[in-house]
VEXDREN-817427 format. One record per residue (C-alpha): residue in one letter; x, y, z; residue number from 0. Coordinates in steps of 0.2 Angstrom, whole numbers, always signed. Layout:
PT   residuo       u       v       w   num
PT         a       X       Y       Z   NUM
...
***
This chain:
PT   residuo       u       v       w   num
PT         x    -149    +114    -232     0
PT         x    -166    +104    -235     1
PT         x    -178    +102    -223     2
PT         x    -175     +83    -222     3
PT         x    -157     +85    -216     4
PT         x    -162     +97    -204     5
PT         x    -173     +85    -198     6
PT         x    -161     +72    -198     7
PT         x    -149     +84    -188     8
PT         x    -163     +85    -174     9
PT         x    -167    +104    -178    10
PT         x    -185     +99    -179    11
PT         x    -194    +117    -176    12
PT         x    -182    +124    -191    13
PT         x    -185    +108    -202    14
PT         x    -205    +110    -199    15
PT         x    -205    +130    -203    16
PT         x    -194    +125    -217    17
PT         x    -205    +110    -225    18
PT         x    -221    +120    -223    19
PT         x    -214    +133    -233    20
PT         x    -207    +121    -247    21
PT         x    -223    +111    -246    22
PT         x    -216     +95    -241    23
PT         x    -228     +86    -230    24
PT         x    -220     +70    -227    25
PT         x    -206     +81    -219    26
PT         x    -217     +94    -209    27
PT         x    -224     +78    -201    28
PT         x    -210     +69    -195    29
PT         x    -206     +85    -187    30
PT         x    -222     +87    -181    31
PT         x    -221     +70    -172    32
PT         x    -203     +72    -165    33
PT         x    -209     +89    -157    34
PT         x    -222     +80    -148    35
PT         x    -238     +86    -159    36
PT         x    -245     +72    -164    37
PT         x    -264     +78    -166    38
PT         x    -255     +91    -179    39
PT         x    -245     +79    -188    40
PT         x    -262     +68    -190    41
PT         x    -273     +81    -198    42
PT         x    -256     +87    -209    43
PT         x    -255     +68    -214    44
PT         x    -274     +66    -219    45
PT         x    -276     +81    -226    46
PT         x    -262     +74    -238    47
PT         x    -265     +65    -255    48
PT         x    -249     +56    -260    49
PT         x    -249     +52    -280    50
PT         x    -234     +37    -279    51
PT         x    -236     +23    -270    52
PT         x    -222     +22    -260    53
PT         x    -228     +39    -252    54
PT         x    -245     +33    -250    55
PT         x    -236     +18    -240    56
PT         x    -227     +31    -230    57
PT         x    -240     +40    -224    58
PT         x    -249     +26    -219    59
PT         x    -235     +24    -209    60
PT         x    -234     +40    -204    61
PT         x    -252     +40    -199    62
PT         x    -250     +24    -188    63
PT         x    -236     +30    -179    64
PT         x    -247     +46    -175    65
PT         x    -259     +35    -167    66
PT         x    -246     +25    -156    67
PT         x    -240     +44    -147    68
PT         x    -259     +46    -143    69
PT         x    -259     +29    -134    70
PT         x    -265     +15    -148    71
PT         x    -253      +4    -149    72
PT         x    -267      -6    -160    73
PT         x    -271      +5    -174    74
PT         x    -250      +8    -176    75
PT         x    -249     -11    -178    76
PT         x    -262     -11    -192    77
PT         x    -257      +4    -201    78
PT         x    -240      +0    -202    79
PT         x    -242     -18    -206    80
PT         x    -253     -11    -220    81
PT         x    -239      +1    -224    82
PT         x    -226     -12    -227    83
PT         x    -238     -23    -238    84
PT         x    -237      -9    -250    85
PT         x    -221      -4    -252    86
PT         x    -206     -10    -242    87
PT         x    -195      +6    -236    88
PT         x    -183     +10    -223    89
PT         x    -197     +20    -217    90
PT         x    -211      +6    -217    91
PT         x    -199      -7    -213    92
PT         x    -195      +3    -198    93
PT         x    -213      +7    -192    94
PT         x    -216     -11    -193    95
PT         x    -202     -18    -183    96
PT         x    -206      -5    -171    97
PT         x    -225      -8    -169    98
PT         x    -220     -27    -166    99
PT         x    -215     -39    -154   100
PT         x    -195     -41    -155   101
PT         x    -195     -58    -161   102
PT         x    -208     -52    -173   103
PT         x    -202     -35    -179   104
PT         x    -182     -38    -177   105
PT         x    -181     -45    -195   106
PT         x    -190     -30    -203   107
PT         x    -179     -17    -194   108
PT         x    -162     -27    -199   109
PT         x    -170     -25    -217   110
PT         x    -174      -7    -215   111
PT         x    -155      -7    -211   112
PT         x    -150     -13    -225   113
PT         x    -157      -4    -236   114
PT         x    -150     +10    -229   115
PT         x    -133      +5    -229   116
PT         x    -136      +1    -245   117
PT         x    -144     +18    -251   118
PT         x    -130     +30    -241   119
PT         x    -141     +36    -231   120
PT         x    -135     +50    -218   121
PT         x    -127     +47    -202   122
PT         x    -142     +52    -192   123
PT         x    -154     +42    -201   124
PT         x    -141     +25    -201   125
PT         x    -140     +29    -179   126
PT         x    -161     +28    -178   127
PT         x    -160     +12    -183   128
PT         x    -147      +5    -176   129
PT         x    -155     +12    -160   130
PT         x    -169      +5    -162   131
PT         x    -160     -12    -167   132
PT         x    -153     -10    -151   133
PT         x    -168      -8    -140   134
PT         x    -175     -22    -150   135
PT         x    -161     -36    -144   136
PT         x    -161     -28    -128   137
PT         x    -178     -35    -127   138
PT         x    -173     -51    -134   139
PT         x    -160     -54    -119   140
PT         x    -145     -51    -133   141
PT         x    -136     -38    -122   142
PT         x    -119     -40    -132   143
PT         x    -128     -37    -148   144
PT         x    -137     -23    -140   145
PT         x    -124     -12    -135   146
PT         x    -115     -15    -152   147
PT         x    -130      -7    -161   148
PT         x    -129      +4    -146   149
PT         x    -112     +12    -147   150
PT         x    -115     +12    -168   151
PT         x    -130     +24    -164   152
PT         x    -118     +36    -152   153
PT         x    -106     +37    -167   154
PT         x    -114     +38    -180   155
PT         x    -125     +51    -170   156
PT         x    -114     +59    -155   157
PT         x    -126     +73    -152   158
PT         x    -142     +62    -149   159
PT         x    -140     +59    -131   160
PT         x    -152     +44    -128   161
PT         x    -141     +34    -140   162
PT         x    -129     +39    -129   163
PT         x    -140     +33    -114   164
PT         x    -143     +16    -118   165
PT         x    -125     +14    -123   166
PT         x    -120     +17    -107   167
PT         x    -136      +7     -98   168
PT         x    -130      -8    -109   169
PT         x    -112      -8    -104   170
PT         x    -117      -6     -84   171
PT         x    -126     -24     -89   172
PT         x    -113     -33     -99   173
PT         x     -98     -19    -100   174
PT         x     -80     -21     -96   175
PT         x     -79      -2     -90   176
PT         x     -78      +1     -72   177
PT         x     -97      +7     -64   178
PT         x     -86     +24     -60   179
PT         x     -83     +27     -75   180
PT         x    -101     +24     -82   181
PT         x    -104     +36     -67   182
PT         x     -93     +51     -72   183
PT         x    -101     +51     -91   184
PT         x    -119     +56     -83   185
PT         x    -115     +74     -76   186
PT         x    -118     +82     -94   187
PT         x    -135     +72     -97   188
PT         x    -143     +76     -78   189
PT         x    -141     +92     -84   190
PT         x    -148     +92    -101   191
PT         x    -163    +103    -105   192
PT         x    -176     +90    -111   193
PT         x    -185     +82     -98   194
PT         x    -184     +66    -103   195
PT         x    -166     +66    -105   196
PT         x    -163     +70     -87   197
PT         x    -176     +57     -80   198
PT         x    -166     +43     -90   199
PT         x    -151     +48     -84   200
PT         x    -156     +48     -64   201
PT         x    -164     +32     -68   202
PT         x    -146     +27     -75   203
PT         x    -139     +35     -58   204
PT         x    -149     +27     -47   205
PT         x    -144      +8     -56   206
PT         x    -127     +13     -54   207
PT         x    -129     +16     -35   208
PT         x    -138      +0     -33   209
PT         x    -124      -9     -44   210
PT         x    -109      -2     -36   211
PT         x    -117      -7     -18   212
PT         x    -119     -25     -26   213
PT         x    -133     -28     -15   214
PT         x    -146     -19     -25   215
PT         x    -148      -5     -14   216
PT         x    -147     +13     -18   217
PT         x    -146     +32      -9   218
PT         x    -166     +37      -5   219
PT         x    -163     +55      -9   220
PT         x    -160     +50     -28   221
PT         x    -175     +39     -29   222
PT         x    -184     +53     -22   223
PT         x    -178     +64     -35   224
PT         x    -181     +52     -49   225
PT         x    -198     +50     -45   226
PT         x    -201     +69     -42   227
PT         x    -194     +70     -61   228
PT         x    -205     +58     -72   229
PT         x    -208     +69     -87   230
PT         x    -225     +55     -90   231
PT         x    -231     +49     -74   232
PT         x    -239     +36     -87   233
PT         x    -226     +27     -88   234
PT         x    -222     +23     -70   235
PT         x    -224      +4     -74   236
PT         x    -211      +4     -85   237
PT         x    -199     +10     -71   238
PT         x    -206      +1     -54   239
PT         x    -199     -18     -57   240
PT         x    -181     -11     -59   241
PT         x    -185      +1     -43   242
PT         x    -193     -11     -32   243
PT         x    -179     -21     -34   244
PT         x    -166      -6     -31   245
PT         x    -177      -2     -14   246
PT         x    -175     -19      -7   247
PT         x    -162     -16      +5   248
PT         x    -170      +0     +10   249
PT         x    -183      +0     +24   250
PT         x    -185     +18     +23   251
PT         x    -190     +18      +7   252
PT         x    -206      +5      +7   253
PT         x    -217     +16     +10   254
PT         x    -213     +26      -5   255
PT         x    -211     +12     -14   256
PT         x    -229      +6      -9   257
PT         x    -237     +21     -13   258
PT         x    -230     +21     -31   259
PT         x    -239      +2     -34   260
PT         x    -256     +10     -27   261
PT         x    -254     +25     -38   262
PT         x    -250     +15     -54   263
PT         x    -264      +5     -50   264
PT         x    -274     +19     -49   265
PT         x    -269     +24     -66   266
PT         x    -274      +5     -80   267
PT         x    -268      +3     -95   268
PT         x    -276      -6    -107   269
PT         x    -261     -12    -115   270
PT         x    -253     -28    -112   271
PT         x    -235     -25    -105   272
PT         x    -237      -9     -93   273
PT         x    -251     -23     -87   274
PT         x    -237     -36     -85   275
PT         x    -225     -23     -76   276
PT         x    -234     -19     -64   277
PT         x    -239     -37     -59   278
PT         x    -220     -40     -59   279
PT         x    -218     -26     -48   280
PT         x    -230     -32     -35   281
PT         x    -223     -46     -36   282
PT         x    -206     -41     -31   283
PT         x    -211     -31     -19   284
PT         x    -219     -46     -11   285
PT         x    -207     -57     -13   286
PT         x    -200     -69      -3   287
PT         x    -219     -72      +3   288
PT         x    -230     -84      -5   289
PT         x    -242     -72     -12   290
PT         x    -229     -66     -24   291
PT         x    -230     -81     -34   292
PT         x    -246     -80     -44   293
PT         x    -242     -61     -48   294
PT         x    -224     -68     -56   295
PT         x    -234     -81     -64   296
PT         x    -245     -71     -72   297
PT         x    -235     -58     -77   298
PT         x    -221     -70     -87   299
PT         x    -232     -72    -104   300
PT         x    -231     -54    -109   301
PT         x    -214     -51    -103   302
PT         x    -206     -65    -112   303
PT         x    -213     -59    -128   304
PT         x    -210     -40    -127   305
PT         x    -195     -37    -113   306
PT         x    -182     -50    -110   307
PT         x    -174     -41     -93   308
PT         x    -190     -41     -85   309
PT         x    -195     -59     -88   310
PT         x    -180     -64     -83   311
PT         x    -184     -57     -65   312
PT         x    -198     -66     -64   313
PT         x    -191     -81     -69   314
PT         x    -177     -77     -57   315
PT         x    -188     -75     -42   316
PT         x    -200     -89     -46   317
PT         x    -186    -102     -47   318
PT         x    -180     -94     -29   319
PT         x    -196     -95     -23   320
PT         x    -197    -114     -27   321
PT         x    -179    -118     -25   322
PT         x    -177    -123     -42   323
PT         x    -161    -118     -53   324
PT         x    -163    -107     -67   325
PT         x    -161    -115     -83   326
PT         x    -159    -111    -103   327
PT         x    -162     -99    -109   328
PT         x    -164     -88     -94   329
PT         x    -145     -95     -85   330
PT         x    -136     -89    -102   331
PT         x    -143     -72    -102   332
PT         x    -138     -72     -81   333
PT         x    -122     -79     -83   334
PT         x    -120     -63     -97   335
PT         x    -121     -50     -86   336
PT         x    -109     -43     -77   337
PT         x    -109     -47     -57   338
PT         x    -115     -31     -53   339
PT         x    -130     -32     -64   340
PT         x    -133     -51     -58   341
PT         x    -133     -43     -40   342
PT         x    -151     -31     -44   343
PT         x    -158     -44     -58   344
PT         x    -156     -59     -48   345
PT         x    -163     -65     -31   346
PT         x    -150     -71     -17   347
PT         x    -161     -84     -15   348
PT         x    -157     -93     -32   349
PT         x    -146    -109     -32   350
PT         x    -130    -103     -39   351
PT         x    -128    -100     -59   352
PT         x    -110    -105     -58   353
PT         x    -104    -120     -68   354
PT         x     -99    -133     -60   355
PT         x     -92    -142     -75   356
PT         x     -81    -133     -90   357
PT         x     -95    -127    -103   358
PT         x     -86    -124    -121   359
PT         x     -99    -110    -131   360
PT         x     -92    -115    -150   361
PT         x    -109    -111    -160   362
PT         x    -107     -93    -166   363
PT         x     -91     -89    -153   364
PT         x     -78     -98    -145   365
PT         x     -75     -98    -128   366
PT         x     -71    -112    -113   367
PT         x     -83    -104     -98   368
PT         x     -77    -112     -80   369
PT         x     -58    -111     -86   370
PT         x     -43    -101     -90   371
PT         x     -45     -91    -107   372
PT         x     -37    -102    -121   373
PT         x     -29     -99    -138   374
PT         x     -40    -101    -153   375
PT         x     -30    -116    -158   376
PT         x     -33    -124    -142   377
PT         x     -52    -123    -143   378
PT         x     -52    -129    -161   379
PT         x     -41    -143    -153   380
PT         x     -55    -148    -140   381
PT         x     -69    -147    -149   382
PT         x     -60    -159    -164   383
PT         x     -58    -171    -146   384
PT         x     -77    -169    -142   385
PT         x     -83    -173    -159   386
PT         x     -73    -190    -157   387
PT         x     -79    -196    -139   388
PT         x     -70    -213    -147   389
PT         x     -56    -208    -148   390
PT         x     -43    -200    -166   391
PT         x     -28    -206    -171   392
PT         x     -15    -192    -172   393
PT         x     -13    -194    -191   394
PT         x     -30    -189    -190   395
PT         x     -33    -176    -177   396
PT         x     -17    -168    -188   397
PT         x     -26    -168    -202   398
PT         x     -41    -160    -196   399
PT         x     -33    -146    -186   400
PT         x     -20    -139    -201   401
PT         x     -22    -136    -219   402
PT         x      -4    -146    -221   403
PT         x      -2    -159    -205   404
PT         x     +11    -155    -193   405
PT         x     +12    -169    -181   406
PT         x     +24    -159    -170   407
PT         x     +13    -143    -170   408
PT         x      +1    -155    -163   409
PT         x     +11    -162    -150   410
PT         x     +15    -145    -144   411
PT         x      -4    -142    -144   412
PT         x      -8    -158    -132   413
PT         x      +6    -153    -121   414
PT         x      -1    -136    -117   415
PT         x     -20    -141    -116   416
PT         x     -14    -157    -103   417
PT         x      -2    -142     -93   418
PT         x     -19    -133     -93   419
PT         x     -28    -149     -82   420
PT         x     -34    -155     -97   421
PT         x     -34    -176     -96   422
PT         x     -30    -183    -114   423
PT         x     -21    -199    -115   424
PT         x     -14    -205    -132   425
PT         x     -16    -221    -144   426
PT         x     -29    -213    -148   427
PT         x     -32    -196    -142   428
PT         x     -47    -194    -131   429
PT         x     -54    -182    -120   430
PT         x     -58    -187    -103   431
PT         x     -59    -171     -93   432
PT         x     -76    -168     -91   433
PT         x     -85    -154    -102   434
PT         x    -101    -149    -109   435
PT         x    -103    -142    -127   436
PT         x    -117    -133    -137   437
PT         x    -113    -139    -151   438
PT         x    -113    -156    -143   439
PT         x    -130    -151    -136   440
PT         x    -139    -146    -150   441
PT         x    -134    -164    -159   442
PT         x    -143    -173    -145   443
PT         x    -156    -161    -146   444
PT         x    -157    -163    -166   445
PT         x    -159    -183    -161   446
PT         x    -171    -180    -148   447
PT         x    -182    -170    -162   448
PT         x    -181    -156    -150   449
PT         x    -179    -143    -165   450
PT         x    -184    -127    -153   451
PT         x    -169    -132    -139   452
PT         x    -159    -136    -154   453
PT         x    -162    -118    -164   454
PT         x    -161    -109    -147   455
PT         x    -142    -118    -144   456
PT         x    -137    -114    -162   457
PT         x    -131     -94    -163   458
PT         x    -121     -97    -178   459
PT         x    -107    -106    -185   460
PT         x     -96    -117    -179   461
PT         x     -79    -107    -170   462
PT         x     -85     -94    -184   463
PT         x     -66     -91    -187   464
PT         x     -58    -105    -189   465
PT         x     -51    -113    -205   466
PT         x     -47    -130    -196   467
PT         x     -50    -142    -210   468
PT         x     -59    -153    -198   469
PT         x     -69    -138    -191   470
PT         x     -75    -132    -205   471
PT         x     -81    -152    -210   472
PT         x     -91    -153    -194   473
PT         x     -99    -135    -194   474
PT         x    -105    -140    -213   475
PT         x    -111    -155    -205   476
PT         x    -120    -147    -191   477
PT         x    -129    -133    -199   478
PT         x    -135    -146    -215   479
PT         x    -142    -157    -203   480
PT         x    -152    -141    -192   481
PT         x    -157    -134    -208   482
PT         x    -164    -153    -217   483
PT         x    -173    -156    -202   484
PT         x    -182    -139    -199   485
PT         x    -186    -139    -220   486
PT         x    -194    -156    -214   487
PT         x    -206    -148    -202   488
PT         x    -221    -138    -210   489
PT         x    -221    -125    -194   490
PT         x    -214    -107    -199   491
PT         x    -209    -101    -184   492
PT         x    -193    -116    -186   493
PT         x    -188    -108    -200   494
PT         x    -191     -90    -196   495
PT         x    -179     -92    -180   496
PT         x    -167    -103    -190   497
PT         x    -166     -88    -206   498
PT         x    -160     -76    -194   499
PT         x    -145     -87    -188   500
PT         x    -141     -93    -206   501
PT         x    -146     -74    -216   502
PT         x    -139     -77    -230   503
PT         x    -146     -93    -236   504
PT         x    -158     -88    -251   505
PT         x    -167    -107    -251   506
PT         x    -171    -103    -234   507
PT         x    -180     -87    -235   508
PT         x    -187     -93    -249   509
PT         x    -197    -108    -241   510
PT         x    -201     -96    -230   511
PT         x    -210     -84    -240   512
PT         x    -219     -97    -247   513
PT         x    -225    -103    -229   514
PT         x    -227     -86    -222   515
PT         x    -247     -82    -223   516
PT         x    -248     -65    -234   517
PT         x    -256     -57    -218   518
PT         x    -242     -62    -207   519
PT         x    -237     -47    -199   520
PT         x    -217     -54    -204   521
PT         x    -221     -57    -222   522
PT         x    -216     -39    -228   523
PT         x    -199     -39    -221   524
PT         x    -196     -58    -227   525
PT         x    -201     -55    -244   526
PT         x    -192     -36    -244   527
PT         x    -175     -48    -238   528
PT         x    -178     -62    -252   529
PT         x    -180     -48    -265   530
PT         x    -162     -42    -258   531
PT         x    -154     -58    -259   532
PT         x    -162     -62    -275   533
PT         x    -153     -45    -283   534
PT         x    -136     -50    -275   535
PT         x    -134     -68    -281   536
PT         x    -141     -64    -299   537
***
């Protein structure tokens, strides 16, 4: 066995006595930096003189992300950004997804993917990026995304525990299983000998707690015990919103709880999001009084371009503190959470998420919120009668819903949808139950010239699955007129959010790149994924 695959397989000590004696320096690094030796790994990796330019690019890399486990974030930002303008590997690719922004670095970690994929690359190494494509949605608010990437990670690496970790954190926010059962998994991970691992997983223990009481409350003696265990009391920021939040309902706790704020004050950072979290913790700790206002305020910047939970308390709170409802796209990613979740996110103080009228999601899935679950003929059906407010004939409305019209399949259709509530009168068939649509949405917004609203409405096609003859006409339609009126506009950032909802449209990466400054930090990834596309329609 090589020293890489050892690596791979997380035996790092036996991968870095084995590269040093085979003279691999790339390897004895990486090993270096997964045992926590970063000061090591940088003199191994300067002491190194690469002869190919992909190496060269590596280690760049390499040296950046040596840097970021001695605190500078900035210096890993411009030595992998410098990286990836060399060469575009998984390995740069990677670094610089991971030294970005998630709206910034997701593209060059879905590349990194890719090529992966694409070179067979071992299990272990496909799970680290997936991982880290699941902490990178995560941060975006994509939670179902997330814990698809997650649960790819644990399977394609079952023995990496904090794959396993944020599996099970992303299915106690969006998950089906039962809280128990998410609870019963945890006993082998509080026992695990890394540190780490076993802070995590209390962490997880004590959100469970709070879940499963739905008021956001949880057992002092954990949190005790949690805080007793942070392997990196650095990192207290990162964990105080969450745990505010958890100590609400617990006056014996807030005392604790406000000594932790003074001791993370005690301890700056100079970086921008452990600054955020911990205004957002003071702020929730405050909360309900006034003074907690300005702290929200000010932390929202930062935590809606790095962590997508965390801005969505604020957000949360603020609205409550105002009495305002919470709107797009912060409602969406409430109204995807799980109950439980919603009960330790979310203030009780908010006006309600609920609907109040039916709201059919059709862009990139297909569901009716606010009503009974219905068959994917029915929604195709519905959303053929919202597209024709006028009204259809049914010679039409047959023809658009089968390959071959079958007026009687049809009629069959209507009666079910009218025995569901659904008011839909005949000669012509109209729709006059009231519902909302997105796809509906982002046409008015596409009229407005509201291209942002309209980009954040579309996640994908049209009732993706559908071979309606008449669905697949209007999502043509619809994603022709998003993509002609983004092209029209000379701002980047339309089309960079509209490439990763259309990813395999070569025209479209194409204007990019040439819009894309060369020193935009997303310039590798975009011209490593038109270089891919290039090679697959050639």
């Amino acid at each position: 066995m090589d020293a890489l695959a050892l690596y791979h397989q997380g035996r790092y000590a036996e991968a870095l006595a084995l590269a040093q004696q085979q003279g691999e320096p790339q390897t004895a690094a990486l090993a270096l930096l997964s045992l926590g030796k970063p000061t090591e790994a940088t003199a191994l990796l300067e002491a190194w003189q690469p002869r190919e330019e992909t190496e060269s690019a590596e280690r760049l890399a390499l040296l950046g992300f040596a840097a970021f486990r001695q605190g500078d974030h900035a210096t890993y930002r411009r030595l992998a950004l410098a990286a990836a303008q060399v060469a575009q590997t998984p390995l740069t690719l990677y670094h610089l997804g991971l030294s970005l922004p998630p709206a910034e670095g997701l593209l060059a970690l879905q590349e990194a993917f890719h090529q992966l994929e694409a070179q067979g690359a071992p299990p272990e190494e496909q799970a680290r990026l997936a991982f880290a494509l699941a902490r990178t949605l995560r941060g975006l608010g994509r939670f179902a995304e997330a814990l698809a990437h997650a649960s790819l990670a644990a399977l394609l690496a079952p023995g990496q525990p904090y794959y396993r970790l944020e599996e099970l954190t992303l299915l106690a926010y969006v998950g089906e299983e039962p809280l128990a059962a998410l609870a019963q998994a945890l006993p082998p991970l509080l026992a695990h000998q890394s540190p780490g691992v076993r802070y995590y997983a209390l962490w997880l223990s004590l959100l469970l707690q709070g879940m499963q009481g739905m008021q956001g409350e949880a057992r002092p003696e954990l949190l005790q015990t949690l805080w007793e265990h942070n392997p990196n009391p650095h990192l207290l920021a990162y964990d105080l919103p969450l745990l505010v939040r958890l100590c609400k309902g617990h006056p014996s706790q807030q005392t604790l709880v406000a000594r932790r704020l003074r001791a993370a004050k005690a301890q700056p950072s100079s970086q921008a999001l452990p600054q955020a979290l911990l205004l957002l913790a003071e702020g929730l700790y405050r909360f309900p009084e006034p003074e907690a206002r300005p702290l929200l305020e000010e932390s929202l910047p930062t935590l809606e371009a790095e962590g997508a939970e965390e801005a969505l308390m604020a957000r949360s709170h603020l609205c409550a503190l105002v009495g305002a409802p919470l709107l797009a796209p912060y409602r969406q990613m409430a109204q995807a959470l799980r109950p439980e979740a919603r009960a330790v996110f979310l203030p009780a103080e908010l006006p309600s998420i609920s609907l109040t009228t039916p709201y059919l999601q059709a862009l990139g899935k297909a569901q009716l919120q606010g009503c009974p679950a219905l068959r994917p003929r029915s929604l195709e059906l519905l959303t053929l009668l919202l597209a024709h407010p006028e009204g259809i004939t049914g010679e039409s409305l047959a023809r658009a819903l089968y390959p071959e019209p079958n007026p009687q399949a049809l009629r069959s259709e209507l009666c079910r949808l009218r025995q569901q509530g659904f008011d839909i009168p005949s000669r012509p068939y109209r729709l006059l139950s009231p519902i909302e649509a997105d796809f509906l949405k982002l046409q008015e917004a596409l009229e407005q010239n509201q291209l942002y609203q309209a980009l954040a409405l579309y996640q994908g096609p049209l009732l993706p699955r559908s071979q309606a003859p008449g669905i697949e006409l209007l999502r043509h339609r619809i994603e022709e007129q998003l993509k002609q009126a983004v092209l029209q506009q000379p701002d980047p950032e339309l089309l960079y959010r509209l490439v990763q909802r259309i990813p395999d449209d070569l025209l479209l990466w194409e204007t990019l790149l040439h819009r894309l400054s060369p020193q935009d930090p997303r310039h590798p990834a975009v011209w490593a994924w038109v270089q891919r596309l290039s090679a697959q329609y050639r």
